[in-house]
PAKOL-245486 format. One record per residue (C-alpha): residue in three letters; x, y negated, z. Coordinates in steps of 0.25 Angstrom, whole numbers, padded with zeros to 4 digits, always signed. Example, Ala and Ser with C-alpha at 12.3 -4.5 7.8 and 13.67 -1.06 7.14 Angstrom:
BEGIN
ALA+0049+0018+0031 SER+0055+0004+0029 
//
This chain:
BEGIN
UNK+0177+0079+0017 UNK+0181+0089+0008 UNK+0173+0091-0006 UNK+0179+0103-0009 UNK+0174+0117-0010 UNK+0181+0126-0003 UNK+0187+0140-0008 UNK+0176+0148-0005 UNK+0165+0138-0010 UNK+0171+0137-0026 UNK+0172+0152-0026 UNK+0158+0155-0020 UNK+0155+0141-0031 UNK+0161+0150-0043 UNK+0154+0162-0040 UNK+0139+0155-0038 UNK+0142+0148-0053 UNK+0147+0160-0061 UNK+0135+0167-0054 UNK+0127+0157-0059 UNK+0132+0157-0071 UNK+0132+0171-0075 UNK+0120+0176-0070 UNK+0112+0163-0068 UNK+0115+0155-0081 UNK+0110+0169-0090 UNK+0095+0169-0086 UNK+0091+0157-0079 UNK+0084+0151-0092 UNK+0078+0166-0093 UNK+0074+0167-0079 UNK+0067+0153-0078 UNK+0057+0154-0092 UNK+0054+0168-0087 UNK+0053+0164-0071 UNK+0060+0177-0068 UNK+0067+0179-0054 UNK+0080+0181-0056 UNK+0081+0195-0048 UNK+0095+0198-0053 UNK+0101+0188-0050 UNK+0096+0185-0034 UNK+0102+0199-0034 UNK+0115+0196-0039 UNK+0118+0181-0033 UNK+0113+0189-0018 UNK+0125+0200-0022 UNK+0135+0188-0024 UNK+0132+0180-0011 UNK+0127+0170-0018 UNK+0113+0166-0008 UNK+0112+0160+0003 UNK+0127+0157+0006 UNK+0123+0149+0019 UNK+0117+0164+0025 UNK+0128+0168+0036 UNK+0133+0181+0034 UNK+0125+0186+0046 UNK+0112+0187+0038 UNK+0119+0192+0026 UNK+0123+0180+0020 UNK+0137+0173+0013 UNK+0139+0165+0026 UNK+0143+0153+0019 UNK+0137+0137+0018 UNK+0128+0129+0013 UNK+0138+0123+0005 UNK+0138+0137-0002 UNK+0127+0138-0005 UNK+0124+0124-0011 UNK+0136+0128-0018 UNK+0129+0141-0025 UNK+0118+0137-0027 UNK+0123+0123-0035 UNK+0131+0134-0046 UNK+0119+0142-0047 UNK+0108+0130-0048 UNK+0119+0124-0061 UNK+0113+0135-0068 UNK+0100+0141-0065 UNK+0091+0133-0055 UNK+0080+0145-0054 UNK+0089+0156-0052 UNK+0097+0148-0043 UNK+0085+0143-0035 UNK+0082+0158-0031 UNK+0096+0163-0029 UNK+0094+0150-0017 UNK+0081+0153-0013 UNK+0085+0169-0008 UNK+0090+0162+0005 UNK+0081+0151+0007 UNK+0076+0149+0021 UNK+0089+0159+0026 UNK+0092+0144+0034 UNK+0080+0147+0044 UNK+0087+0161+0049 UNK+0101+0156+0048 UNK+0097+0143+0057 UNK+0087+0147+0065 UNK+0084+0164+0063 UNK+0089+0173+0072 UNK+0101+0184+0068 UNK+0091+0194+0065 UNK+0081+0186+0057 UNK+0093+0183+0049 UNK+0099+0198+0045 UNK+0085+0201+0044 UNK+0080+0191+0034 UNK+0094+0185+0027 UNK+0103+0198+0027 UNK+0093+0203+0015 UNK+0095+0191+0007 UNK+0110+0195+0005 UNK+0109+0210+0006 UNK+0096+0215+0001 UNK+0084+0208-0008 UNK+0079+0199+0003 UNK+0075+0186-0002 UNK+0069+0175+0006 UNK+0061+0162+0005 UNK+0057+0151+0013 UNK+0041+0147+0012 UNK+0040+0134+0016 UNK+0030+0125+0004 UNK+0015+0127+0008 UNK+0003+0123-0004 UNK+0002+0110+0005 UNK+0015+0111+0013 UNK+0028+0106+0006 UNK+0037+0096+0009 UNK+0028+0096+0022 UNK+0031+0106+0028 UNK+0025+0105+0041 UNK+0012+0107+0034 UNK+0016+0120+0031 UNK+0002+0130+0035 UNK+0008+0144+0032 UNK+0002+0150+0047 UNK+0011+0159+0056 UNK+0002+0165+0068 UNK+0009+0174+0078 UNK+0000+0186+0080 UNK+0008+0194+0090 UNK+0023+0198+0086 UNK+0019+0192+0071 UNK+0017+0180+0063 UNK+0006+0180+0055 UNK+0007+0171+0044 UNK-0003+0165+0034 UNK-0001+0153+0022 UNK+0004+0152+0010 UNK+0016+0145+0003 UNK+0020+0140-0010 UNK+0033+0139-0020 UNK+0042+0148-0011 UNK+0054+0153-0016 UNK+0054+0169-0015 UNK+0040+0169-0012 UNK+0039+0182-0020 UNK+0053+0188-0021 UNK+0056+0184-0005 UNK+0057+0197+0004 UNK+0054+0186+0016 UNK+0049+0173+0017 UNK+0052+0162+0028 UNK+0038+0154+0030 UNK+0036+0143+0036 UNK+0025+0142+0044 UNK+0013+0136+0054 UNK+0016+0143+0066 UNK+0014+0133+0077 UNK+0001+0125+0070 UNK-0001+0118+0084 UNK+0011+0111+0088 UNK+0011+0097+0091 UNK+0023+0094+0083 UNK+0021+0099+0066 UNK+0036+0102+0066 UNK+0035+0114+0076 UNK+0023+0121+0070 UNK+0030+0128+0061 UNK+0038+0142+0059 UNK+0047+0149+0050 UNK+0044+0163+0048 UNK+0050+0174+0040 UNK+0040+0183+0033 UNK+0044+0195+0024 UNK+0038+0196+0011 UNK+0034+0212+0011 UNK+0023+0207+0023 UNK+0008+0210+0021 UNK+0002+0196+0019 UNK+0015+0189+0012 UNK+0012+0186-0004 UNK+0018+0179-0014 UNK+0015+0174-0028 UNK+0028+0168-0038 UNK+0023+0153-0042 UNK+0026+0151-0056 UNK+0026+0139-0065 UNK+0038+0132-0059 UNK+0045+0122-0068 UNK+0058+0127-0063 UNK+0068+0138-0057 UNK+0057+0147-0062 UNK+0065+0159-0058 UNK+0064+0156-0044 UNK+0052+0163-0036 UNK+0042+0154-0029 UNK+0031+0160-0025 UNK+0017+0155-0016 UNK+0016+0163-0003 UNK+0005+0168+0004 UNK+0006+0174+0018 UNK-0009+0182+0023 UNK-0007+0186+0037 UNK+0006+0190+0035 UNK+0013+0195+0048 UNK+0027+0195+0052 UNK+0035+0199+0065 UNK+0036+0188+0074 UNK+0053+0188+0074 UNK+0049+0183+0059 UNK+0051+0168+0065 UNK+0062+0161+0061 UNK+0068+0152+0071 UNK+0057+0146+0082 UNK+0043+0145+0081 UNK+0039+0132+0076 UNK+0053+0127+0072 UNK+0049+0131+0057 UNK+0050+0117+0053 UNK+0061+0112+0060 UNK+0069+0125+0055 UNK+0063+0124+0040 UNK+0071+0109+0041 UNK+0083+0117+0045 UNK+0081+0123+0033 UNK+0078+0112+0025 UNK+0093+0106+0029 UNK+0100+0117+0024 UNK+0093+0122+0011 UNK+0093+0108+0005 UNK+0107+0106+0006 UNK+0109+0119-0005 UNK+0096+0117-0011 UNK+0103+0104-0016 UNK+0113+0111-0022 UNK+0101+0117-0030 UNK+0101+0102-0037 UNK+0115+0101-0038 UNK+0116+0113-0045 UNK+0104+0112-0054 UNK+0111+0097-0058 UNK+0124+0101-0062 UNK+0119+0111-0070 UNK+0111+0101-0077 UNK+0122+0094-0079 UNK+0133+0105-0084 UNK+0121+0106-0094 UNK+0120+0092-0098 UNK+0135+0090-0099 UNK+0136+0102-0108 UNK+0126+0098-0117 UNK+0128+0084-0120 UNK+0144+0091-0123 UNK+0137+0098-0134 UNK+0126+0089-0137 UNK+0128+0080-0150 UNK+0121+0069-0155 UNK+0124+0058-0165 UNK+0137+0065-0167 UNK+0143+0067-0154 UNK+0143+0076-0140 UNK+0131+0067-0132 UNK+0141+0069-0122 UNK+0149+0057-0128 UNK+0138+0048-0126 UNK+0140+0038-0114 UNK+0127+0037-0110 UNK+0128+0053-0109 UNK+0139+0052-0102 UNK+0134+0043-0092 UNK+0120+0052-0090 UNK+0131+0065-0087 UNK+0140+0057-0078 UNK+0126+0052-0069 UNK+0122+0067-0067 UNK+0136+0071-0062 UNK+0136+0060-0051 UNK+0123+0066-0048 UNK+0127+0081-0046 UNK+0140+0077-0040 UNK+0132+0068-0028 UNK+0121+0077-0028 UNK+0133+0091-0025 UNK+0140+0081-0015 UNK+0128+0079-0006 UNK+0123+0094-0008 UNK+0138+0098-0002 UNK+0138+0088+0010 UNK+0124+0092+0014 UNK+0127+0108+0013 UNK+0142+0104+0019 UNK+0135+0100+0030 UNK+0126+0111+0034 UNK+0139+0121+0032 UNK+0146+0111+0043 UNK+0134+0112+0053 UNK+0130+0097+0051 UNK+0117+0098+0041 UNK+0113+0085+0037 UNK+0098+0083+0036 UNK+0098+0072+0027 UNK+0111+0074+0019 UNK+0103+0089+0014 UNK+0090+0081+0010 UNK+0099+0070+0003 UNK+0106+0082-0004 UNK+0094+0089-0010 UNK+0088+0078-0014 UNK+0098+0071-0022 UNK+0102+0084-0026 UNK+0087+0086-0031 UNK+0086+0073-0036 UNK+0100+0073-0045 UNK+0095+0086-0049 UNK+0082+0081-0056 UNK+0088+0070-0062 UNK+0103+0077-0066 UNK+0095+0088-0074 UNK+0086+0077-0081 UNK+0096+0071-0087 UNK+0103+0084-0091 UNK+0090+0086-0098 UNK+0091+0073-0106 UNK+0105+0075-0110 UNK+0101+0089-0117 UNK+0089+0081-0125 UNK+0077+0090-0130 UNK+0086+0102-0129 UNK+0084+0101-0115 UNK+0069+0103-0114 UNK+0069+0118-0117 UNK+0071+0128-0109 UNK+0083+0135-0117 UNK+0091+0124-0110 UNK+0094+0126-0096 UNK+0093+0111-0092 UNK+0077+0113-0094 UNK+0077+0123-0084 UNK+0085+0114-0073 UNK+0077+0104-0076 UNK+0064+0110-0074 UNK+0070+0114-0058 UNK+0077+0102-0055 UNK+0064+0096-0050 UNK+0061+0105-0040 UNK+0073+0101-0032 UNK+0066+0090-0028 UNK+0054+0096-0023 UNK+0059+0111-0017 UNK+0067+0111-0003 UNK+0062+0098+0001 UNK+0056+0087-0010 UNK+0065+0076-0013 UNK+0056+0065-0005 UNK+0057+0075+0008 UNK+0072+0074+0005 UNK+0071+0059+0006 UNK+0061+0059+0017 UNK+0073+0066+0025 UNK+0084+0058+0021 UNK+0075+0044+0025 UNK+0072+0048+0038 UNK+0087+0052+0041 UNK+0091+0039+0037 UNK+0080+0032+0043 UNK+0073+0040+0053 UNK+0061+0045+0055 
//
C-alpha cells in the first residue's frame, strides 16, 4: 500500500494551500463577525479549478478524485472553515448526475458550475425531517409533462445564492415499501413559486449561505427527474457514501488548523519564565492531538482511496466522518485551552474553529447515524 501522494496530487495540494493562504486567511475573521458571502472568492477558487474536483470533465468539471477533493478541501478548512464550507458546498449533490443523471442533465446543470455562475444545493432536512429522511413531505405530483412541487425545507446550503436546487421529495406517497416513495428532483431557482429566506444566527461558518426553502406550486419539466422515479432514497445513500468520505476532510482540516495554532502559541506563549511549550504536561496535550489528526487523515484517505478505485466502503466513509468529526471537536478544544483566555475572543482565529467544529457532528449525517451504520455492518441488521 502506498501512502504516498503522487505528482500531481502535492502540486494540486500546494496550489489549494497558497490559495487559502492568500486569499482565505486575510478576511475569514472579517467575513464571519459580518456573515458576508464571500463572492470573490467562489469567483476566484471556480477560475483555478479548485470545486468539485470528482466532476468528470464531461460536465465541465477537473475530472479528478475524491481523494482530490478530500485533499483541497483539508488545506482550505486549516484556515477558514466558513469560506471553506461554501467553496465545498458549490458542487454538493453533483454525485446524483454523475451516478445516476443522464449525459445531458449533466452539461445542462454541472457545465455552469465551472464555466458560468451556476451554483447548486442539495435540499434534503425538512422542519420535522432530518436524520429520517424517509419522513421527508416536500410533494412532487405529476401534472402532465411537469412536476408540481410543494413543501418547504430548512438549513440548505445555497438556499438563496443557488441557480438550482436538487429536492428531495414525496413522489410516490403510496408504495408499500417507504424506501421507494421518494424522488430527487432538480428545480431551478428563477421558477415562479421557489423562494428562499438566509437563516441567521448560526454559531458558526457564518459566511456560508443557508437558507429555509419554500416551494408554492412550483412547476418544472418532467426530464427534471434525476435518475428513476422512486429511487430518491436509495440514490440520496449513493450519495451519502461518497460526500462523507471528503466531508471528512472537513474535520481533518478544521483540526490541523487548530493544532498549527496551538503549537504556535504555546512557542510564544510565556509563563513563569519560560515558553509553555517547555512544559511536559504541554507537551503531552500537543502530542495527543497529533495522534488524533494523523489517524483521523489516514482513515479519511482509505475511505476517498476507495471511491477513486471503484470499491466504496459503506462503513469505512461513516467511520471516517465520524472520527474525523469527533477528533475535530475534541482537537480544537484543547487548542482553545492551550491559548487560555486569549482564546475566548474573537480577535483569535481558534474562537472562530471552535464555534464550527460542532456542526461536524450534526451536518451530513449526525454522529449517532454514523454509528448506527457502522453497527449494523458489523452486526447486521
Amino acid at each position: 500500500m502506498d501512502f504516498l501522494l503522487s505528482k500531481e496530487q502535492k502540486s494540486i495540494q500546494k496550489a489549494a494551500r497558497e490559495f487559502a493562504r492568500g486569499e482565505l486567511a486575510p478576511i475569514g475573521r472579517e467575513l464571519d463577525l459580518t456573515q458576508t458571502y464571500p463572492a470573490d472568492i467562489v469567483k476566484k477558487a471556480r477560475e483555478l479549478g479548485l470545486i468539485g474536483l470528482f466532476v468528470p470533465e464531461k460536465f465541465g468539471g477537473p475530472g479528478l478524485g475524491y481523494l482530490e477533493q478530500a485533499i483541497v478541501l483539508e488545506e482550505f478548512w486549516k484556515v477558514d472553515p466558513g469560506i471553506s464550507q461554501q467553496l465545498c458546498s458549490l458542487t454538493f449533490g453533483a454525485e446524483e448526475f454523475i451516478l445516476f443523471g443522464s449525459d445531458e442533465q449533466g452539461k445542462k446543470f454541472l457545465d455552469p458550475i465551472f464555466n458560468g455562475e451556476g451554483v447548486m444545493g442539495f435540499a434534503i432536512t425538512e422542519p420535522d425531517a432530518g436524520s429520517d429522511t424517509l419522513s421527508a413531505a416536500t410533494m412532487a405530483v405529476k401534472d402532465g409533462n411537469e412536476w408540481v412541487l410543494n413543501g418547504s425545507k430548512v438549513m440548505i446550503g445555497n438556499g438563496t445564492k443557488g441557480t438550482f436546487m436538487l429536492i428531495f421529495c414525496l413522489t410516490d406517497p403510496d408504495n408499500p415499501s417507504r424506501s421507494k416513495r421518494h424522488s430527487i428532483i432538480a428545480v431551478e431557482t428563477d421558477r415562479p413559486g421557489y423562494k428562499a429566506e438566509p437563516m441567521h444566527g448560526k454559531m458558526g461558518l457564518r459566511c456560508s449561505d443557508t437558507a429555509a426553502i419554500y416551494l408554492t406550486n412550483c412547476r418544472v419539466p418532467e426530464e427534471n427527474l434525476i435518475g428513476v422515479r422512486g429511487n430518491g432514497f436509495h440514490q440520496l445513500m449513493a450519495f451519502f457514501d461518497r460526500s462523507r468520505a471528503y466531508v471528512s476532510a472537513h474535520g481533518v482540516g478544521l483540526a490541523q488548523g487548530a493544532l498549527d495554532m496551538a503549537i504556535k502559541h504555546i512557542r510564544d506563549r510565556k509563563q513563569f519564565g519560560k515558553p509553555i511549550g517547555s512544559f511536559q504536561g504541554v507537551q503531552f496535550k500537543i502530542a495527543d492531538m497529533a495522534v488524533k489528526v494523523e489517524l483521523a487523515r489516514n482513515i479519511m484517505y482509505k475511505a476517498a482511496w476507495l471511491l477513486d478505485n471503484g470499491t466504496p466502503d459503506t462503513h469505512v466513509t461513516a467511520m471516517a466522518k465520524l472520527y474525523a468529526s469527533r477528533i475535530a471537536v475534541e482537537v480544537v478544544d484543547e487548542a482553545l485551552q492551550l491559548h487560555g483566555g486569549y482564546g475566548y475572543f474573537d480577535d483569535y482565529d481558534i474562537e472562530r474553529f471552535y464555534r464550527a467544529a460542532k456542526v461536524l457532528e450534526i451536518y451530513e449525517g449526525a454522529k449517532e447515524i454514523e454509528k448506527m451504520i457502522i453497527g449494523r455492518t458489523l452486526i447486521g441488521k
